[in-house]
Structure formats: C-alpha cells, structure tokens
C-alpha positions in Angstrom: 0.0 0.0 0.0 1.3 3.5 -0.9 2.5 5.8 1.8 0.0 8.5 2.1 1.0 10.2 5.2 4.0 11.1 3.7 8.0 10.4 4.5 7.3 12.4 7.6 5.5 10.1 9.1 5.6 6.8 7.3 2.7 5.4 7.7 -0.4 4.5 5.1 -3.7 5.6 5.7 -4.5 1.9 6.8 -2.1 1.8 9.4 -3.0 4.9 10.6 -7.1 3.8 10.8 -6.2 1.0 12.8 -3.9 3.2 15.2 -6.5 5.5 15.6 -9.5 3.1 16.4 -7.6 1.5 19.1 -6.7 5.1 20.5 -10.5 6.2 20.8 -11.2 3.0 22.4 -8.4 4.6 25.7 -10.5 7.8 26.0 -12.2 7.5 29.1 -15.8 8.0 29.9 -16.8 11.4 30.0 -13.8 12.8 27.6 -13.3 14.0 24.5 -10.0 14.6 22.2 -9.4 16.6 19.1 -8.7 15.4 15.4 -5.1 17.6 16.1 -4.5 15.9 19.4 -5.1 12.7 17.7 -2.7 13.4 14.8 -0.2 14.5 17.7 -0.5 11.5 19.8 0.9 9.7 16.6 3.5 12.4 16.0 2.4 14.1 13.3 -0.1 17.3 14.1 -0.4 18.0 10.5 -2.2 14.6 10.2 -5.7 15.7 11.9 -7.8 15.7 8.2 -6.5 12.0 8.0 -7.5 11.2 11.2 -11.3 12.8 10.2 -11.1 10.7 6.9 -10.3 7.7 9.0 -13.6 8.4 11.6 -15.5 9.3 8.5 -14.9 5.3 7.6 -15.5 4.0 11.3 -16.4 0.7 10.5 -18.2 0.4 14.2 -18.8 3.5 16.0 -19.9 1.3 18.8 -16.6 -0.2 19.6 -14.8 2.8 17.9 -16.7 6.0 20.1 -15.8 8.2 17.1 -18.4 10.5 18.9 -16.1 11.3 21.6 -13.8 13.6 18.8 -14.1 16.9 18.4 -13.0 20.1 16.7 -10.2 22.2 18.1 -12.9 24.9 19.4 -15.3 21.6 21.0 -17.5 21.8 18.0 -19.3 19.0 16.9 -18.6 17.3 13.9 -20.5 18.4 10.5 -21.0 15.4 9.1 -20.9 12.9 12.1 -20.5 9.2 10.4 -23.4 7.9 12.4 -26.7 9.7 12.5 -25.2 13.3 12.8 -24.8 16.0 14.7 -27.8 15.6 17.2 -26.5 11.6 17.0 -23.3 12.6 18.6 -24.5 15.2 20.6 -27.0 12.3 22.1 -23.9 10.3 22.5 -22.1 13.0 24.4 -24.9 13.7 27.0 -25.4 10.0 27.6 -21.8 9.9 28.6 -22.4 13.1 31.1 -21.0 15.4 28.8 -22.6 18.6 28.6 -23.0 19.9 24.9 -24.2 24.0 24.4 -24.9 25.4 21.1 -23.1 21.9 19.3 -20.0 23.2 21.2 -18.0 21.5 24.7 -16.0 23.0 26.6 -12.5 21.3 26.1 -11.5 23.0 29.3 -13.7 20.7 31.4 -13.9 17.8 29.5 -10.9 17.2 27.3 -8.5 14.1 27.7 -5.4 15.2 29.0 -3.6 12.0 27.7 
C-alpha cells in the first residue's frame, strides 16, 4: 500500500485507521480529544484531516466512540459518520458530557492524555 501520510510520518492511511480506532477506544468515559490531538498522539499534528477521513470510515462506531472527537474549538462534527450532529450530541450527553450550542468546553472535558 502506498504511503499517504507522507516520508514524515511513514505510515499509510491503513495503518494509521487502525492506530486511531484502538486510541478512541483509551478515551475515558466522559472525555473528548481533538482530530489535532489525535494526529499529535501519533507524532504528526499535520495529520488531523487523515485522522477525520479515518472516523469518517469508522467501520463500528460502537466499539470505535468516534463521537467522543471533536473540533479544536469543542465543536461537533459536521457530518458525524453515524446519524449526525444531534446523534453525537445524544452520544455525548449520555456519557455526562454537557453539549451547548453543538460546542463542549474542552477545558472541562478534554483528555489530557
């Protein structure tokens, strides 16, 4: 498979998929992360649109909680992979976080991993 993260990083898009759906799965109840603190986790912060492509493709976003990830400013995601906006918002509440205007505060409830 090609590389298409690019000699920085080395890794394919695959690799990275599979990286990311295991580090979603570590974010503890009642937390959220950003696509840019994903792509930093894995060393790269200039990977955060392939982390969004990879969430976009969830294949479960019940063992994957794809919901838990968030813009940089706490904003939900646009076009959230399963059901939406109000479905992650739902998703968020149910796990005691509080969502205002689409928006969390990161402040409170950001993973400080």
């Amino acid at each position: 498979m090609r590389n298409l993260a690019g000699n920085k990083c080395g890794v394919t898009q695959e690799e990275l998929s599979k990286n990311i759906y295991e580090y979603l799965r570590k974010i503890p109840n009642g937390k959220v992360v950003t696509y840019k603190q994903i792509a930093e986790n894995f060393g790269n912060k200039g990977l955060a649109r392939m982390v969004g492509n990879a969430l976009h493709k969830n294949p479960d976003g019940d063992k994957y909680p794809c919901y838990k990830v968030l813009n940089s400013k706490g904003k939900l995601a646009e076009a959230f992979a399963f059901g939406g906006k109000e479905a992650q918002k739902e998703k968020l509440e149910k796990d005691g976080i509080e969502v205002i205007n689409n928006k969390v505060d990161l402040e409170k409830y950001q993973w400080k991993n």
